[in-house]
C-alpha positions as CSV (number, residue, x, y, z in Angstrom):
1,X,-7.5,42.9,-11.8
2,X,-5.9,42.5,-8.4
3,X,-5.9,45.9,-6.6
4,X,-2.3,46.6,-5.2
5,X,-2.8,49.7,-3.8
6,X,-4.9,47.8,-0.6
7,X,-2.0,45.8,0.3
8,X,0.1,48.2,2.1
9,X,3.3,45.8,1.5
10,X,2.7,46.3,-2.2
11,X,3.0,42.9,-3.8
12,X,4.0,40.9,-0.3
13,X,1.7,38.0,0.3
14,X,0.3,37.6,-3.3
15,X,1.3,34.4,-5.0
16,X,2.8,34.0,-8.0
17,X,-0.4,33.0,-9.6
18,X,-1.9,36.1,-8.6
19,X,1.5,38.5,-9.5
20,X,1.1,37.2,-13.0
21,X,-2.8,37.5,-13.0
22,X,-2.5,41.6,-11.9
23,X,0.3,42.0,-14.3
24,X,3.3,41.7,-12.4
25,X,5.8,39.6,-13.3
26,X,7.5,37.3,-10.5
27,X,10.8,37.9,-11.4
28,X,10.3,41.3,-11.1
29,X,10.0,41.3,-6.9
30,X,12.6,42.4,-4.6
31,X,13.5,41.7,-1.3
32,X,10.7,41.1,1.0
33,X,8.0,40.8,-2.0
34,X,8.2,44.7,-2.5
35,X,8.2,45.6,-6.4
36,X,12.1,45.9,-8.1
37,X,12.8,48.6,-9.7
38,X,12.4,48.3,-13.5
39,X,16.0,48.4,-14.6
40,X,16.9,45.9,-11.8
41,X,14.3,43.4,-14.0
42,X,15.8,44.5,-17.2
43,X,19.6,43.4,-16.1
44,X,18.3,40.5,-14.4
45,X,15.9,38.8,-17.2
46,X,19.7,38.3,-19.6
47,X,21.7,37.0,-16.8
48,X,19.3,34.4,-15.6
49,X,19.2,33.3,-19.5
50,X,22.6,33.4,-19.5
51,X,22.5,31.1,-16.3
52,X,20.2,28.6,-17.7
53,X,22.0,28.3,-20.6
54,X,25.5,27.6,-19.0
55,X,23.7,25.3,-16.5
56,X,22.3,23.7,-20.0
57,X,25.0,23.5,-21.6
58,X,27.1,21.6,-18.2
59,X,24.6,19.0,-18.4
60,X,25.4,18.3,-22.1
61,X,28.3,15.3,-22.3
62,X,29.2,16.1,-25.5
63,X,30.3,19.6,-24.2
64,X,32.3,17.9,-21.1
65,X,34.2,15.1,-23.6
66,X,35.1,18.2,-25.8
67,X,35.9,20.4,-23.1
68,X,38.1,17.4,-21.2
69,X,39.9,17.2,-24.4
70,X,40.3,20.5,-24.8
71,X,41.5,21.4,-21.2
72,X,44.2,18.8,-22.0
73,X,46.0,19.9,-24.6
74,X,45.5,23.6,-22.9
75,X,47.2,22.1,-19.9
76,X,50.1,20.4,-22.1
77,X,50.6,23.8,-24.1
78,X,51.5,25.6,-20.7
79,X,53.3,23.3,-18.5
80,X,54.3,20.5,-21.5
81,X,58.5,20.9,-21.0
82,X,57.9,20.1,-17.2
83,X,55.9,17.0,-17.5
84,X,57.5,15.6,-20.7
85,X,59.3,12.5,-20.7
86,X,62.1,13.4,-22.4
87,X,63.7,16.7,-24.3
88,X,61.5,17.3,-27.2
89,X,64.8,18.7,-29.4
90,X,67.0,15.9,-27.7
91,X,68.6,13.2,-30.5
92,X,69.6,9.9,-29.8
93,X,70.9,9.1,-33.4
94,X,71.2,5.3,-31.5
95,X,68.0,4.8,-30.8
96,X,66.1,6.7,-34.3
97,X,62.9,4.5,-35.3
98,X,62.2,2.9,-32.4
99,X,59.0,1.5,-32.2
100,X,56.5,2.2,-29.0
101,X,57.9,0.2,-25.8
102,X,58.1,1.1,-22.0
103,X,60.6,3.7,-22.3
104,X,59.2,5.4,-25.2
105,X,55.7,5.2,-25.1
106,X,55.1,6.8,-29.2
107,X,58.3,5.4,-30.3
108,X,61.0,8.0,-31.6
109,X,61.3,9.6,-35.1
110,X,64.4,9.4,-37.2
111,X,66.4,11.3,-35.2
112,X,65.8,9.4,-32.2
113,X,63.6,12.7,-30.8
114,X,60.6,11.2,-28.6
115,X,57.3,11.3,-29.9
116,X,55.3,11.4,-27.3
117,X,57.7,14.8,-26.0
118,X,57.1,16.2,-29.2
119,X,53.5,15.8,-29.0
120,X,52.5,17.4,-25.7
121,X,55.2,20.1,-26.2
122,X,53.7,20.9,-29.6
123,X,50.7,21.7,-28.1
124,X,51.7,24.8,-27.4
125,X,52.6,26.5,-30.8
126,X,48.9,25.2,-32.2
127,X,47.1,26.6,-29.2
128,X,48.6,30.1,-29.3
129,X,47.8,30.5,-33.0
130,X,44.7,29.5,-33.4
131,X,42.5,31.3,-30.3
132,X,44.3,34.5,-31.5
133,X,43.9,34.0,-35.3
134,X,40.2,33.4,-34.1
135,X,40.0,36.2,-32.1
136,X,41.8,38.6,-34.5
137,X,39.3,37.2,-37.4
138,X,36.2,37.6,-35.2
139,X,36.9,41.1,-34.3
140,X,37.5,41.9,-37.8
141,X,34.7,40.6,-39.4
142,X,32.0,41.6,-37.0
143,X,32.7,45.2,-37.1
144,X,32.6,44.5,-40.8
145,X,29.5,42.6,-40.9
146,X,27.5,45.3,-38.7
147,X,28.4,47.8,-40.8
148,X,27.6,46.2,-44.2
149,X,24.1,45.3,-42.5
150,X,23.3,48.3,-40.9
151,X,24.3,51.2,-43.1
152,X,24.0,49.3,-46.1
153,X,23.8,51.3,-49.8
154,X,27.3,52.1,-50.6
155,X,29.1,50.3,-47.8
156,X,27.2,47.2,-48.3
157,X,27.7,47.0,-51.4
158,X,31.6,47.7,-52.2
159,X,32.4,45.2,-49.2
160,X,30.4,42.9,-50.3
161,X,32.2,43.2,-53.6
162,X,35.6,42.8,-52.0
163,X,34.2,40.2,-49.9
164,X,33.4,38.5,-52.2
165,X,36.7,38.6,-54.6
166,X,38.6,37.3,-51.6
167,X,36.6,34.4,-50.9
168,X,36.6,33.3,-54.8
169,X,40.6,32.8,-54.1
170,X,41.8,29.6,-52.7
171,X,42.0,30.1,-49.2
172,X,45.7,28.3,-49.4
173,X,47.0,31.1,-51.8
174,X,46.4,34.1,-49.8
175,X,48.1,31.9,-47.3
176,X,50.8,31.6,-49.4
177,X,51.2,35.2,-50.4
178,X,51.4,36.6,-47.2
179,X,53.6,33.8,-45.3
180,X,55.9,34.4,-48.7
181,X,55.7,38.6,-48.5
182,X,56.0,38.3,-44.4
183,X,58.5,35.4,-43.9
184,X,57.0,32.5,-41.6
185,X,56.3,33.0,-37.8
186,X,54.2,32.5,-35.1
187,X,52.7,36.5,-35.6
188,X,52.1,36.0,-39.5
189,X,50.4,33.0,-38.6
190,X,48.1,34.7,-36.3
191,X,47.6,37.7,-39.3
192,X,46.9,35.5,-42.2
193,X,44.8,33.4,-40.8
194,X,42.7,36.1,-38.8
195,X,42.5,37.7,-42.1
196,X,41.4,35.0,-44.1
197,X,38.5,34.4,-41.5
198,X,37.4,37.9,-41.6
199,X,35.4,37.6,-44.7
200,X,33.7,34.9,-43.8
201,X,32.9,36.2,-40.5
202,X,31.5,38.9,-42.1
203,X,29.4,37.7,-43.8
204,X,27.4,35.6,-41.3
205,X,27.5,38.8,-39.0
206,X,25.9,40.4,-41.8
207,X,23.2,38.1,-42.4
208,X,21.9,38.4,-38.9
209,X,22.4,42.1,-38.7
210,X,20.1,42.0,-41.5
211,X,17.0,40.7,-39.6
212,X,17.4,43.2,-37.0
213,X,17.9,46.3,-38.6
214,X,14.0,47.2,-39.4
215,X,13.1,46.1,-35.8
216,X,11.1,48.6,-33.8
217,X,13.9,48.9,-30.6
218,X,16.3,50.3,-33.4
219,X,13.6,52.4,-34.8
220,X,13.1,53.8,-31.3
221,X,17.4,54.6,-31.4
222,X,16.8,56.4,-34.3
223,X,14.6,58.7,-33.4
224,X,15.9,59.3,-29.8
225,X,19.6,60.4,-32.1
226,X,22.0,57.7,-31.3
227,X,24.9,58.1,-33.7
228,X,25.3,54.6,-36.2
229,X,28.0,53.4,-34.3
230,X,26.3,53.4,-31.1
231,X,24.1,51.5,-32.4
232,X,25.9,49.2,-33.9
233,X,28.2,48.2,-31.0
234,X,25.3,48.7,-28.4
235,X,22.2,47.6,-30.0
236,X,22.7,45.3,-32.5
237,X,25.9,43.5,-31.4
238,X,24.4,42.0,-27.9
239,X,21.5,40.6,-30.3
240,X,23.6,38.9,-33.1
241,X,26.0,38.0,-29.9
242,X,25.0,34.3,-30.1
243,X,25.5,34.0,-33.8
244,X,29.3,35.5,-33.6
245,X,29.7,32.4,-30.9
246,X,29.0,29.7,-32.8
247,X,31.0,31.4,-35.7
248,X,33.6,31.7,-33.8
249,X,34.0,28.1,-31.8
250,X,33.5,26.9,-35.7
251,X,36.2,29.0,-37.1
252,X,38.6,28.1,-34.1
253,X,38.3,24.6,-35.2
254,X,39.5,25.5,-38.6
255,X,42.1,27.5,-37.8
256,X,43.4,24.3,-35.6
257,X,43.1,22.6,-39.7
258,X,44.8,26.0,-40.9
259,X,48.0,25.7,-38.6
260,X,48.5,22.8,-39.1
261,X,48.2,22.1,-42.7
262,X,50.4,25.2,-43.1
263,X,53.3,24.2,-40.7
264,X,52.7,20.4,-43.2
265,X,53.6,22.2,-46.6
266,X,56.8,24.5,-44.2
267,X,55.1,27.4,-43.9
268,X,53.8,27.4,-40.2
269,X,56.2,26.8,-37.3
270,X,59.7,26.0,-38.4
271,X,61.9,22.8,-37.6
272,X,63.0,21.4,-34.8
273,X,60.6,23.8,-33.1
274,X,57.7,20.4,-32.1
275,X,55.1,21.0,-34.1
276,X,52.5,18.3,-35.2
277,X,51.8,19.8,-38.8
278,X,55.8,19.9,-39.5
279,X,56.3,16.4,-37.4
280,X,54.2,14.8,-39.9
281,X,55.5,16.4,-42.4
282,X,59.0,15.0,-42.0
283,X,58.1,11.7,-41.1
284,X,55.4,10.9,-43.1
285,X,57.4,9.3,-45.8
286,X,58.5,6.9,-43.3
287,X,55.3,5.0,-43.5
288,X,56.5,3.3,-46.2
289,X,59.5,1.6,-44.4
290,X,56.7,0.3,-41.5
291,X,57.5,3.5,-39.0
292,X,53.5,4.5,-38.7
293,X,54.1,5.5,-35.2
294,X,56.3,8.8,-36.1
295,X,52.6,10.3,-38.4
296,X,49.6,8.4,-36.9
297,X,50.2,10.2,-32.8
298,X,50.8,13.7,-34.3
299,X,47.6,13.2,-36.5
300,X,45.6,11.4,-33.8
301,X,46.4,14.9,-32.0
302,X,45.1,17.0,-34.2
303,X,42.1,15.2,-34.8
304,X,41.3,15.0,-31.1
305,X,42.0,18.7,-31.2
306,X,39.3,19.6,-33.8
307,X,37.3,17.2,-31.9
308,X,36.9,18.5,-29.3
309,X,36.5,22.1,-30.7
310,X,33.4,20.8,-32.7
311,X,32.2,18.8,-29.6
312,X,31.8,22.1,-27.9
313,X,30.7,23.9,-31.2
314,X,27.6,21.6,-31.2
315,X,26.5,21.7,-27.7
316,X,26.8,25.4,-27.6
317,X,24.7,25.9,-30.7
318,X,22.3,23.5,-29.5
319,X,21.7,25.3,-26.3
320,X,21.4,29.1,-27.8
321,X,18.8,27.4,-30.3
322,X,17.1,25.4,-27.6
């Protein structure tokens, strides 16, 4: 083994090769080849993963389709009403059912509203529900799923119970419930859904909790007298961190489903508010008379939409698994 203690500059003029052959790792070298302190290796090791990964994941072109799309509609959700053609609540009874042309590039419903307005301003209804729904259901459920993993016994098992009864009900019906109990708005939107997610969260936060509780670093907690919830949130959480991503770009595109089948059946956003779930909902009927334009752009959006969530669903997963 290479004797360090002869070179008065400490590790300075050894190669890599010969760092790894004493023992030292590389990465672990500070300014000048001097040895880093060993917290200063300890912070650095996650944040060059973390680098690698995002570098990983920018190289991916399913990730920059999806996250073009994405950025898109994110753009139309905040500055829609200033680059829209026309007023999305405007009617022009004299020109209702017009089919695409120059001046109305997605035709006009039967109220002579146009399309194409509606579309980009709707944007923005859909994309303030769902991130928060997401984000209220991820919360949720992985403080849930910790503790059902980690303390287990009693906890474990009556939330798994109730866990369970919830998801044997048709997700629709809770829906239902609550939008009936509530009344219909953008915040009981955000609630139901978030709490509809929350169980199933859960339960994959669980099942990765699971596989780390008898590991050795929380063993070592225990016995040094951190309190369960430390552990939880300070332990555990950072490890089961890339599982609670993936669960939560998949659940986002869902909840894009969610809204929008909702707002379909009137009990998301409300008329004339734009909204493509209620757009189609109202116009759908005139397929029949030859108006497919007024259904097949407000669908075409929302399947872009959950494209592109699922796009960057994939390349993220692939990446934390690679």
């Amino acid at each position: 083994m290479t004797d360090l203690s002869a070179d008065p500059g400490g590790a300075e003029g050894l190669e890599p090769a010969g760092l790894e052959a004493a023992g030292v790792d590389p990465a672990g070298l500070g300014p000048g080849g001097s040895l880093a302190p060993v917290g200063t290796v300890a912070v650095a090791a996650p944040t060059l993963r973390a680098q690698t990964r995002w570098r990983l994941l920018l190289r991916r072109p399913t990730f920059l389709v999806g996250a073009g799309i994405l950025l898109f509609w994110v753009v139309c959700a905040l500055f829609g009403h200033a680059f829209a053609p026309d007023n999305p609540l405007a009617q022009q009874l004299l020109s209702a059912n017009t089919a695409p042309s120059a001046s109305h590039w997605f035709g006009t419903d039967g109220l002579g509203r146009d399309v194409l307005s509606r579309i980009i301003v709707g944007a923005r209804d859909i994309l303030v529900i769902t991130p928060l729904a997401t984000v209220l259901g991820t919360i949720l459920g992985t403080a849930l799923g910790l503790a059902m993993g980690y303390l287990g016994g009693a906890v474990d098992l009556i939330a798994g119970r109730i866990v369970e009864a919830v998801l044997a009900l048709p997700a629709v019906i809770i829906a239902f419930l609550f939008i009936v109990a509530l009344g219909p708005s953008t915040w009981t939107l955000v609630i139901v859904i978030g709490l509809i997610f929350t169980p199933l969260i859960a339960r994959t936060v669980r099942a990765a909790v699971l596989t780390e509780r008898n590991l050795d670093y929380l063993s070592a907690a225990r016995l040094l007298g951190e309190n369960p919830v430390r552990i939880m949130f300070r332990e555990i959480l950072p490890n089961v961190m890339p599982a609670i991503l993936v669960e939560f770009t998949v659940r986002l595109g869902y909840a894009v489903f969610a809204v929008a089948t909702l707002s379909f059946l009137g009990f998301g956003v409300q008329p004339p508010t734009p909204d493509w779930g209620s757009d189609i909902a109202a116009n759908y009927s005139g397929l029949l008379s030859g108006y497919w334009w007024q259904t097949l752009f407000p669908a075409l959006a929302i399947a872009s939409l959950v494209t592109a969530v699922n796009l960057i669903t994939d390349s993220i997963e692939q990446v934390l698994n690679a």
